[in-house]
VOPAGU-2260 file (C-alpha; in pm, 1 decimal, decimal comma):
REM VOPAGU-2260
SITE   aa  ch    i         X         Y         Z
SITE  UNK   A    0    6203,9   11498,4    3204,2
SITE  UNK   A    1    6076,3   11743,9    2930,7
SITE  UNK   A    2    5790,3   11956,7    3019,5
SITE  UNK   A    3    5579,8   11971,3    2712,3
SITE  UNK   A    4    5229,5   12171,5    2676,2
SITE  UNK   A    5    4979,7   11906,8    2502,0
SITE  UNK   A    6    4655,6   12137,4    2374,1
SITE  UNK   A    7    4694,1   12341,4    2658,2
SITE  UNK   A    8    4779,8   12057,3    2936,4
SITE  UNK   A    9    5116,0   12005,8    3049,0
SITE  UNK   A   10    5248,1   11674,8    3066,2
SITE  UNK   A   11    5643,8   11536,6    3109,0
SITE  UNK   A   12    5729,5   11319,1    2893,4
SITE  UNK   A   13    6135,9   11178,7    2795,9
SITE  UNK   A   14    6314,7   11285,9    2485,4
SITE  UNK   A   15    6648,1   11145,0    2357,4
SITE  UNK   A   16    6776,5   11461,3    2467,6
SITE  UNK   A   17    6704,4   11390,5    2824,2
SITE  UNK   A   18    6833,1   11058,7    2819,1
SITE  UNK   A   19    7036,4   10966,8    2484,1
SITE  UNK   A   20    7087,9   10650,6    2385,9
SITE  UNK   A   21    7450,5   10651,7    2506,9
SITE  UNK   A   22    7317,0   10713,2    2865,5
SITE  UNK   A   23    7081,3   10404,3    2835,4
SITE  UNK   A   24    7370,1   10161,9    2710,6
SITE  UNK   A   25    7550,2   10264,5    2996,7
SITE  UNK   A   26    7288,6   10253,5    3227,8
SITE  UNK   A   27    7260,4    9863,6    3089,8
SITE  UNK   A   28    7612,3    9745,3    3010,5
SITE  UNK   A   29    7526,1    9482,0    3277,9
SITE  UNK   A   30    7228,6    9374,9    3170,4
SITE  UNK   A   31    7124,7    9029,4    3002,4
SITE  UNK   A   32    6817,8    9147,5    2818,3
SITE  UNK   A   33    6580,6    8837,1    2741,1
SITE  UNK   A   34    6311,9    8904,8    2493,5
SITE  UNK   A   35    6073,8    8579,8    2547,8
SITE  UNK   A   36    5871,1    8546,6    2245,3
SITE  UNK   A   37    5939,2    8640,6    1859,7
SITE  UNK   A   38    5579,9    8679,7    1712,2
SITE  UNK   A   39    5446,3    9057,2    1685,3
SITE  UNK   A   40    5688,2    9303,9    1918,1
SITE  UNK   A   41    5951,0    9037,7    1982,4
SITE  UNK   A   42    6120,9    9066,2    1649,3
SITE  UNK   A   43    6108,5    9458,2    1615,8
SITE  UNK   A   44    6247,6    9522,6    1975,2
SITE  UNK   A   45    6521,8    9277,3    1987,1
SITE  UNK   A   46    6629,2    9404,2    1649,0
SITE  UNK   A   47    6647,0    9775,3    1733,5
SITE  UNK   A   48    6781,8    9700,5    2081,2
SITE  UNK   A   49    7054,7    9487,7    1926,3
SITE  UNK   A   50    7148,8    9729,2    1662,5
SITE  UNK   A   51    7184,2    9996,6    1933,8
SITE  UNK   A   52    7410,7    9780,9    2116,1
SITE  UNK   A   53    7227,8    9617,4    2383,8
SITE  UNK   A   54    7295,2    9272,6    2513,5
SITE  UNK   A   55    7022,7    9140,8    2369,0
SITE  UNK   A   56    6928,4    8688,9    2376,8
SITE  UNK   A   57    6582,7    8575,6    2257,7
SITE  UNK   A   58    6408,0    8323,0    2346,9
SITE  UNK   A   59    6172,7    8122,8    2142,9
SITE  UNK   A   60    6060,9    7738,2    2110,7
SITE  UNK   A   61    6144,6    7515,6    1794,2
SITE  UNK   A   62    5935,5    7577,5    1519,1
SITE  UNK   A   63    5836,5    7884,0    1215,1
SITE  UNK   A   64    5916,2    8165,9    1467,8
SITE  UNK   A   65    6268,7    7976,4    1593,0
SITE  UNK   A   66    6348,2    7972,7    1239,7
SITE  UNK   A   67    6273,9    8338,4    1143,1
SITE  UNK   A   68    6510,3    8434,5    1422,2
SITE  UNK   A   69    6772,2    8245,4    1292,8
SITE  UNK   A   70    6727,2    8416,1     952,0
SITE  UNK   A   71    6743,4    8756,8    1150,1
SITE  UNK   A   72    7058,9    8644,9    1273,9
SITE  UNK   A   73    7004,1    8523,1    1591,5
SITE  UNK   A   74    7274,9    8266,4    1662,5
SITE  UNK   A   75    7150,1    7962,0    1875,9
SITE  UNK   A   76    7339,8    7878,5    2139,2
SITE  UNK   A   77    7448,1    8240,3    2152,4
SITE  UNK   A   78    7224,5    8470,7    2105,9
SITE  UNK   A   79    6900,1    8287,6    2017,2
SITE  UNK   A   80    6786,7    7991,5    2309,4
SITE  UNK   A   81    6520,1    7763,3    2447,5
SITE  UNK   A   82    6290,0    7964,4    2645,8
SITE  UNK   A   83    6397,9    7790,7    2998,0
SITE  UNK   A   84    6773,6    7891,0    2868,3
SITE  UNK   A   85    6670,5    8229,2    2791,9
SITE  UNK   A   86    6488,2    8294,7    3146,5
SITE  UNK   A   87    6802,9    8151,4    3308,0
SITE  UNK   A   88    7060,1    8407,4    3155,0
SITE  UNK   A   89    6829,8    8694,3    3177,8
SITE  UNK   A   90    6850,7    8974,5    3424,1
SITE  UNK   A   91    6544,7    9162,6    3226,5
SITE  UNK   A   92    6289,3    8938,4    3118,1
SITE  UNK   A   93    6097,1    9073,2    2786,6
SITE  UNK   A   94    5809,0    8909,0    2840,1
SITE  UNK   A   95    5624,0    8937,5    2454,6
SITE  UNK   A   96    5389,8    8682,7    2409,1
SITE  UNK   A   97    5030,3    8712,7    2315,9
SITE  UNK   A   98    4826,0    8755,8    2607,4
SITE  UNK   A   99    4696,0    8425,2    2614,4
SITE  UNK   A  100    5016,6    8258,5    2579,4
SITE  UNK   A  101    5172,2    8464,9    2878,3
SITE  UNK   A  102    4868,8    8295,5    3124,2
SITE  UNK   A  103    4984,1    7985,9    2998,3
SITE  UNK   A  104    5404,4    8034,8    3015,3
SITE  UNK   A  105    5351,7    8181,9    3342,8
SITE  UNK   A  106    5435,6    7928,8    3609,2
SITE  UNK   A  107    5761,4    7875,3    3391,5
SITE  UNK   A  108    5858,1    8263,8    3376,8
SITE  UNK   A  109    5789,7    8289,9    3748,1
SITE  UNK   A  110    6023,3    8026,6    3870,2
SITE  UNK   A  111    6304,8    8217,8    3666,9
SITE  UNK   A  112    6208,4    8554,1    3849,8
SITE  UNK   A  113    6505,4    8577,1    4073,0
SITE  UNK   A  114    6587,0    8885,8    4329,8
SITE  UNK   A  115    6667,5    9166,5    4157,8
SITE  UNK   A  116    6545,8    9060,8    3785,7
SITE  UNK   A  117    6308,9    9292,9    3586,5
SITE  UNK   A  118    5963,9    9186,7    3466,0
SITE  UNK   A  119    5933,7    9373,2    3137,8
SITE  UNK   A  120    5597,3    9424,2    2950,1
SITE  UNK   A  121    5484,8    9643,2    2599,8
SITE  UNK   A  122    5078,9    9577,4    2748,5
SITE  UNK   A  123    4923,9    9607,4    3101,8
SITE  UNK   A  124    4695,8    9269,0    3052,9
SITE  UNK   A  125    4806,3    9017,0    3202,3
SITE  UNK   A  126    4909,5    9200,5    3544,6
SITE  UNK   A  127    4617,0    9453,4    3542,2
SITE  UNK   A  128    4356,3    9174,9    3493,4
SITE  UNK   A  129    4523,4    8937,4    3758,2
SITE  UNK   A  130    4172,6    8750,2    3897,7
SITE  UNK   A  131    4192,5    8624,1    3543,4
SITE  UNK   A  132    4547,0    8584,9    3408,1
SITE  UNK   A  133    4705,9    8447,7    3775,4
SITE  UNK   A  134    5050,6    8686,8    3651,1
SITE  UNK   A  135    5110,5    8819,9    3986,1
SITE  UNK   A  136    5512,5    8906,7    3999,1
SITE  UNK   A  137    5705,0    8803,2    4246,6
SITE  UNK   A  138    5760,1    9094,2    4531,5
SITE  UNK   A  139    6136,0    9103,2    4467,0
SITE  UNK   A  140    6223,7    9200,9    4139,5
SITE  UNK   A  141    6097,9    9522,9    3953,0
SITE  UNK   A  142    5843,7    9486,9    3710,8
SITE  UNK   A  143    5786,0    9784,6    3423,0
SITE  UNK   A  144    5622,3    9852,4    3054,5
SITE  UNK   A  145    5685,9   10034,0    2773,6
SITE  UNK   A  146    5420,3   10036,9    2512,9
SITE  UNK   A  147    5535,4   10138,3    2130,6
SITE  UNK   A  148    5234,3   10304,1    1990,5
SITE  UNK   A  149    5234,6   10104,1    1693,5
SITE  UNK   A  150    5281,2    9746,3    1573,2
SITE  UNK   A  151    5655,9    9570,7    1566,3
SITE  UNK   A  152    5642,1    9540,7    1225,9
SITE  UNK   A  153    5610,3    9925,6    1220,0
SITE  UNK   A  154    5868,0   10008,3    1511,6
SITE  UNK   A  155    6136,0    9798,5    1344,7
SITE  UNK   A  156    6033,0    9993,6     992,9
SITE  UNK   A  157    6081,4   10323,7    1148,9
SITE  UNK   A  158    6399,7   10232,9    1364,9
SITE  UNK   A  159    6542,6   10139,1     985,2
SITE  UNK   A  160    6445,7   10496,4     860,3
SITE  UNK   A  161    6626,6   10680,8    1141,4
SITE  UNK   A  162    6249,6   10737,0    1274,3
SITE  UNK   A  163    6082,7   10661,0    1574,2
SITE  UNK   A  164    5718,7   10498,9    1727,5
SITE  UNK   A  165    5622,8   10736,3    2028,7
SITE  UNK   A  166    5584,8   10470,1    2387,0
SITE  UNK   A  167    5391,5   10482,5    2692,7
SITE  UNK   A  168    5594,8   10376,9    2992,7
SITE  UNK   A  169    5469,3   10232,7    3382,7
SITE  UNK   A  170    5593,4   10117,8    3648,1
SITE  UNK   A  171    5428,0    9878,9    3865,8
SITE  UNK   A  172    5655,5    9748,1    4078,3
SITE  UNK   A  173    6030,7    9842,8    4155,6
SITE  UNK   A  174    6209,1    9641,7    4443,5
SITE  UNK   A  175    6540,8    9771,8    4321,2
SITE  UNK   A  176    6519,0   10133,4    4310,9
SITE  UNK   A  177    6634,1   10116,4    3998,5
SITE  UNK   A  178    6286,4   10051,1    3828,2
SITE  UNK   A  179    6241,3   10391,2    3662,0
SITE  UNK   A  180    6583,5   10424,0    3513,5
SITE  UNK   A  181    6546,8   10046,2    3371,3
SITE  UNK   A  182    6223,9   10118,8    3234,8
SITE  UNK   A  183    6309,5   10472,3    3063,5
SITE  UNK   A  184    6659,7   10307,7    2911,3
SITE  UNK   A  185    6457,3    9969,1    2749,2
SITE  UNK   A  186    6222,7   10304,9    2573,5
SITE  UNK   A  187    6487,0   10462,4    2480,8
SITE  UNK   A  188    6686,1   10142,2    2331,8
SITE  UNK   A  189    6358,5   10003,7    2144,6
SITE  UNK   A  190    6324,2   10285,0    1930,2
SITE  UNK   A  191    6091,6   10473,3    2099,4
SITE  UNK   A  192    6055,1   10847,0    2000,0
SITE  UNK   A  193    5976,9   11031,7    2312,0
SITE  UNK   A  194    5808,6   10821,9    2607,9
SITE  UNK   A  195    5525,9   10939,2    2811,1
SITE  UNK   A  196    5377,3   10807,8    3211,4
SITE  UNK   A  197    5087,2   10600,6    3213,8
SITE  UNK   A  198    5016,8   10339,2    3461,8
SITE  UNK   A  199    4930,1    9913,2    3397,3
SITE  UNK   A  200    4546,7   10022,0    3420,1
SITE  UNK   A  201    4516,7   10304,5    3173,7
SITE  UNK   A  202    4757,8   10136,8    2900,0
SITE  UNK   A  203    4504,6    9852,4    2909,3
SITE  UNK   A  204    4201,2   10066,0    2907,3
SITE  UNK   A  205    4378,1   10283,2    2638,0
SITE  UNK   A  206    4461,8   10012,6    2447,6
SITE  UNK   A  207    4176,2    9782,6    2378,4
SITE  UNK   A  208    3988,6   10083,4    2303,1
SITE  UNK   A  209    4207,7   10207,7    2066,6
SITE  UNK   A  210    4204,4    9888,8    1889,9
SITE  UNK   A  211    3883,8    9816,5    1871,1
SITE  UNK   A  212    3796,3   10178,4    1817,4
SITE  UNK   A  213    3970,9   10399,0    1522,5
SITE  UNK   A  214    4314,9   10179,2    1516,7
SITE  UNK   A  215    4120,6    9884,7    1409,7
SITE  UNK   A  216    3791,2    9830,5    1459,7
SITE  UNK   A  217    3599,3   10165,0    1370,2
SITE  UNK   A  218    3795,1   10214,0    1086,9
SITE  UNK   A  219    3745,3    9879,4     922,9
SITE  UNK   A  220    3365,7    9941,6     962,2
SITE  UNK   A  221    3340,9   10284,8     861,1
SITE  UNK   A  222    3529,2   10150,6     549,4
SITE  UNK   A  223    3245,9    9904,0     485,9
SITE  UNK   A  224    2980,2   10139,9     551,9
SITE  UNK   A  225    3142,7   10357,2     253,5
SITE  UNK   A  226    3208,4   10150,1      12,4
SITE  UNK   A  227    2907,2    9913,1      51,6
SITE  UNK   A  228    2699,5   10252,8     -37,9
SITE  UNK   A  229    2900,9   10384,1    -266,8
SITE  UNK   A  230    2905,2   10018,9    -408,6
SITE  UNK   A  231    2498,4   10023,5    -416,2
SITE  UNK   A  232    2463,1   10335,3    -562,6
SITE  UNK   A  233    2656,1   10211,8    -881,6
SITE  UNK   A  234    3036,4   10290,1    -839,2
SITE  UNK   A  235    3255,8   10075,9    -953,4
SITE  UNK   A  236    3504,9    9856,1    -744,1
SITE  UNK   A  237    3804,0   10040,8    -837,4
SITE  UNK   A  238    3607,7   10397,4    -772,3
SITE  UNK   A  239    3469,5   10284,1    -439,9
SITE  UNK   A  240    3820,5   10128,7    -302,7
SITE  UNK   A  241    4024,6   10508,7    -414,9
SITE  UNK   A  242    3719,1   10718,8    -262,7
SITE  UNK   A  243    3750,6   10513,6      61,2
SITE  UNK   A  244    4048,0   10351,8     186,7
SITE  UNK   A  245    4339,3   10445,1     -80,5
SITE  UNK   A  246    4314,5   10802,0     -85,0
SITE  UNK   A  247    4294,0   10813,6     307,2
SITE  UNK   A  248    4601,7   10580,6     345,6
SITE  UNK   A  249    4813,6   10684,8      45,7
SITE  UNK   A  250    4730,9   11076,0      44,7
SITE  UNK   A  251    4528,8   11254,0     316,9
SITE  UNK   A  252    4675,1   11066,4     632,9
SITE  UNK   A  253    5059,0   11093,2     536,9
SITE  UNK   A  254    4943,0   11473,3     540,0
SITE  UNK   A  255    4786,1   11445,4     908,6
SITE  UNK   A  256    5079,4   11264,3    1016,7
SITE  UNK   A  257    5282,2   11592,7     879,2
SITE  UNK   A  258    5110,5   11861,6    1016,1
SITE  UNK   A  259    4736,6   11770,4    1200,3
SITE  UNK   A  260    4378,8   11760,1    1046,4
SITE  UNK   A  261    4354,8   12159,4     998,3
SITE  UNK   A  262    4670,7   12149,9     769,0
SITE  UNK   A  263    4534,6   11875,1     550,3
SITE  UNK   A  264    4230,2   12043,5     495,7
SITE  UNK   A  265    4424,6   12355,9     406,9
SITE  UNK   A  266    4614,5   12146,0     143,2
SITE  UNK   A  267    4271,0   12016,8      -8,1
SITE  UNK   A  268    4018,5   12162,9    -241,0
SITE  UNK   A  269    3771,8   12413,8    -125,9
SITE  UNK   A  270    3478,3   12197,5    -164,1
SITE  UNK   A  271    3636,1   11911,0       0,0
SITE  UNK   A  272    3692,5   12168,5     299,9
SITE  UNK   A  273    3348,8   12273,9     294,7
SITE  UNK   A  274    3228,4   11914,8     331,5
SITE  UNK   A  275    3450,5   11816,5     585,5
SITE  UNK   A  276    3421,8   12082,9     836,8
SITE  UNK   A  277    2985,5   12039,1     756,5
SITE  UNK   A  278    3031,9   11635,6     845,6
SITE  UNK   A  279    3288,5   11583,3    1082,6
SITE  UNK   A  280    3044,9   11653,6    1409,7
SITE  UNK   A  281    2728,6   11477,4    1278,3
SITE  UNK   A  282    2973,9   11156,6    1245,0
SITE  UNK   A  283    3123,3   11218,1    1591,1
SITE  UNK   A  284    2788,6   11271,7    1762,0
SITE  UNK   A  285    2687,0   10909,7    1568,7
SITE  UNK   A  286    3001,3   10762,0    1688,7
SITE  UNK   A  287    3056,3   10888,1    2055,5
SITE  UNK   A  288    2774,6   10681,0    2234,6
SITE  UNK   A  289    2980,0   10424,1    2043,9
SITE  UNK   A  290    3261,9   10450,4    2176,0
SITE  UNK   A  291    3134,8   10529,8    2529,4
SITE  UNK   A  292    3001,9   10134,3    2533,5
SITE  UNK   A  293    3298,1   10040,2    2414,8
SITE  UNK   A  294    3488,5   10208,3    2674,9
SITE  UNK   A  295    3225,5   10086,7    2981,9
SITE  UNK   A  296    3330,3    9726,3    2826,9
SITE  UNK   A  297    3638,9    9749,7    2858,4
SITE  UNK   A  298    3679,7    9912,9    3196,4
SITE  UNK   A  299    3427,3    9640,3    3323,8
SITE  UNK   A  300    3680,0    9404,6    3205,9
SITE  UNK   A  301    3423,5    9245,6    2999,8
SITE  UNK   A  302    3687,7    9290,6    2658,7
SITE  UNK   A  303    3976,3    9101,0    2857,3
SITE  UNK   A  304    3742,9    8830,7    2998,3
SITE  UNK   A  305    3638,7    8787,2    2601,9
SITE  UNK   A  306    3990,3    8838,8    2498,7
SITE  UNK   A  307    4109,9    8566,7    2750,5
SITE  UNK   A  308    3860,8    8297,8    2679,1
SITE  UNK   A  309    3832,7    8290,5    2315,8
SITE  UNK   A  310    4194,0    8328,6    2235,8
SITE  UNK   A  311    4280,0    8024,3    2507,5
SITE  UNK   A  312    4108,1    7806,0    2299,7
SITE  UNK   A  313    4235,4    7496,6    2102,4
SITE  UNK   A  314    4060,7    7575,3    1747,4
SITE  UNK   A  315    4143,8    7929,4    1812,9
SITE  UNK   A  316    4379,8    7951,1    1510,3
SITE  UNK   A  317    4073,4    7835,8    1247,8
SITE  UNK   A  318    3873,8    8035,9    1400,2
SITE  UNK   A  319    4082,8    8348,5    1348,4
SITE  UNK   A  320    4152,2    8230,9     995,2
SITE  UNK   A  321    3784,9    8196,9     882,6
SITE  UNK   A  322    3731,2    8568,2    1050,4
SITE  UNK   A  323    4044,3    8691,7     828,0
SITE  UNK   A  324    3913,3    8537,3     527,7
SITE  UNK   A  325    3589,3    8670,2     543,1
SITE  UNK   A  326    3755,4    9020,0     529,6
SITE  UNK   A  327    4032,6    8928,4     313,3
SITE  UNK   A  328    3734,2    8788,3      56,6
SITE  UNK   A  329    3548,0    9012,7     115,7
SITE  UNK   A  330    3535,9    9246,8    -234,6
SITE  UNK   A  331    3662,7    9563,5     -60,0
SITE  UNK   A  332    3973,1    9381,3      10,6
SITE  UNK   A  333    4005,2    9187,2    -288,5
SITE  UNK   A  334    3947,2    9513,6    -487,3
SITE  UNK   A  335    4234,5    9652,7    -275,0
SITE  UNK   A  336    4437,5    9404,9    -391,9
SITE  UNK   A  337    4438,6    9486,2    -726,0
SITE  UNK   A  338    4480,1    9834,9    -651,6
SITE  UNK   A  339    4760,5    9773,2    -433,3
SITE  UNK   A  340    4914,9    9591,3    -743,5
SITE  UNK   A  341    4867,8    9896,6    -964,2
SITE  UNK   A  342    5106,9   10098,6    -739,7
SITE  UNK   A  343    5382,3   10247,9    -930,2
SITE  UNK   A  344    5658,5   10158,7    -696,8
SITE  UNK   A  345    5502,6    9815,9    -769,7
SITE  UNK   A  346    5608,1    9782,8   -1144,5
């Protein structure tokens, strides 16, 4: 492993220097990799572990999702297989279902968790918050995550441009001896960019605070709050959409992403400098006690217990869809449609 000094703490962490791809297919020539589950991670990491020549099945019931596969050239009966089938051939079990569907596919996955198989997970949930999810692996076989910082849609993206999405990688459990080496090779075949150590706990703690904080959650409010004043003190649509959300996705984050906050503010006008560095701590010191409940929440496991029980339920799909469509109605987003459609690349 690499050591690497992050803002003045050292951390390891594994490059593709360290351990090249060649050195993972090897590592895994005898492998049956099983990715169970081809909604949001499934079809990314199957694809990039396939194309980096992995022996790579999926497994997936009949229905939208089976079908997809099958158009992403997943051959049933060869590559593409019932989920029983799937667990059956597998000698590392991608376990990639949503966390509510993993509490409910676990007694099945379990009886397929033979000596010496590998439990693999991109999210600490289901094993971290056991009282409530009942995944507790069997003693015998190893059991490992690695956590692509970034949706599937994105990972597969970025795999496609000869990029990468950074990963977190545990381990939890390794009966083999062999745990670490497993783990490190699946990072290193998925795409990831560099890995980094974490453990179950602190990916799930990480994790649901990211999303709910500035992934996901924060963002889409501070968004509102923008526009809805820009909006009430007489800006148009189309002026309060660009001043909030375009500009920050299309032209000022691409420039984080390059080089970190102090560059972009180098590359921006003087007075948008001077307001930035004037604002930036008043909206952290509004934020922070924020967050802080936010994180108590989810370390109390109040955020998983929420997570679990409203996402088990039967009418959870209509529920979801009426929360979607009251953003996706909402005139912020329906202004950002149009702009979207404005695009240049777009006509």
């Amino acid at each position: 492993m690499a050591k690497i000094n992050f803002g003045g703490v050292e951390e390891e962490v594994v490059t593709r220097e360290e351990f090249p791809l060649e050195k993972a297919r090897e590592f895994l020539k005898d492998e049956v990799i099983a990715v169970i589950g081809y909604g949001v991670q499934g079809p990314g990491q199957s694809l990039n572990m396939r194309d980096n020549g992995f022996n790579v099945i999926v497994g997936q019931r009949k229905g939208k999702t089976y079908d997809k596969a099958v158009r992403d050239g997943w051959v049933p009966g060869e590559t593409l297989f019932e989920i029983e089938e799937a667990l059956e051939k597998g000698t590392i079990i991608c376990f990639l279902l949503s966390d509510a569907a993993q509490i409910e596919l676990w007694p099945t996955v379990k009886s397929h968790l033979t000596a010496g198989k590998a439990l693999y997970f991109s999210h600490g949930f289901g094993v971290t918050y056991k009282e409530q999810t009942g995944i507790v692996p069997p003693a015998d076989v190893d059991v490992f995550l690695v956590a692509p910082k970034g949706s599937g849609t994105s990972l597969r993206r970025m795999f496609v441009e000869g990029k990468g999405l950074n990963s977190s990688f545990a381990i939890y459990q390794d009966a083999t001896g062999r745990a670490r080496q497993r783990a490190i090779a699946m990072g290193i075949g998925v795409g990831s960019g560099y890995l980094f150590e974490t453990n179950f706990y602190k990916e799930v703690t990480s994790d649901l605070t990211g999303e709910r904080g500035t992934l996901m959650g924060a963002i889409q409010g501070i968004f509102a709050a923008q526009y809805d004043v820009l909006r009430a003190n007489g800006h148009s649509p189309s002026e309060a959409f660009n001043e909030t959300v375009e500009e920050l996705t299309q032209s000022l984050m691409p420039l984080v992403a390059e080089n970190g906050m102090d560059w972009m503010y180098a590359n921006c006008s003087t007075t948008a400098q001077r307001g930035a560095l004037d604002w930036w701590k008043p909206f952290r010191d509004a934020t922070k006690p924020v967050f802080e409940q936010l994180y108590n929440s989810v370390k109390a496991g109040e955020q998983a217990n929420i997570s679990i029980t409203r996402n088990s339920q039967p009418d959870y799909r209509e529920k979801l869809e009426e929360e979607l469509k009251e953003l996706r109605e909402s005139e912020m987003w329906r202004a950002g449609t149009a702009v979207r459609s404005l695009r240049p690349e777009r006509n």
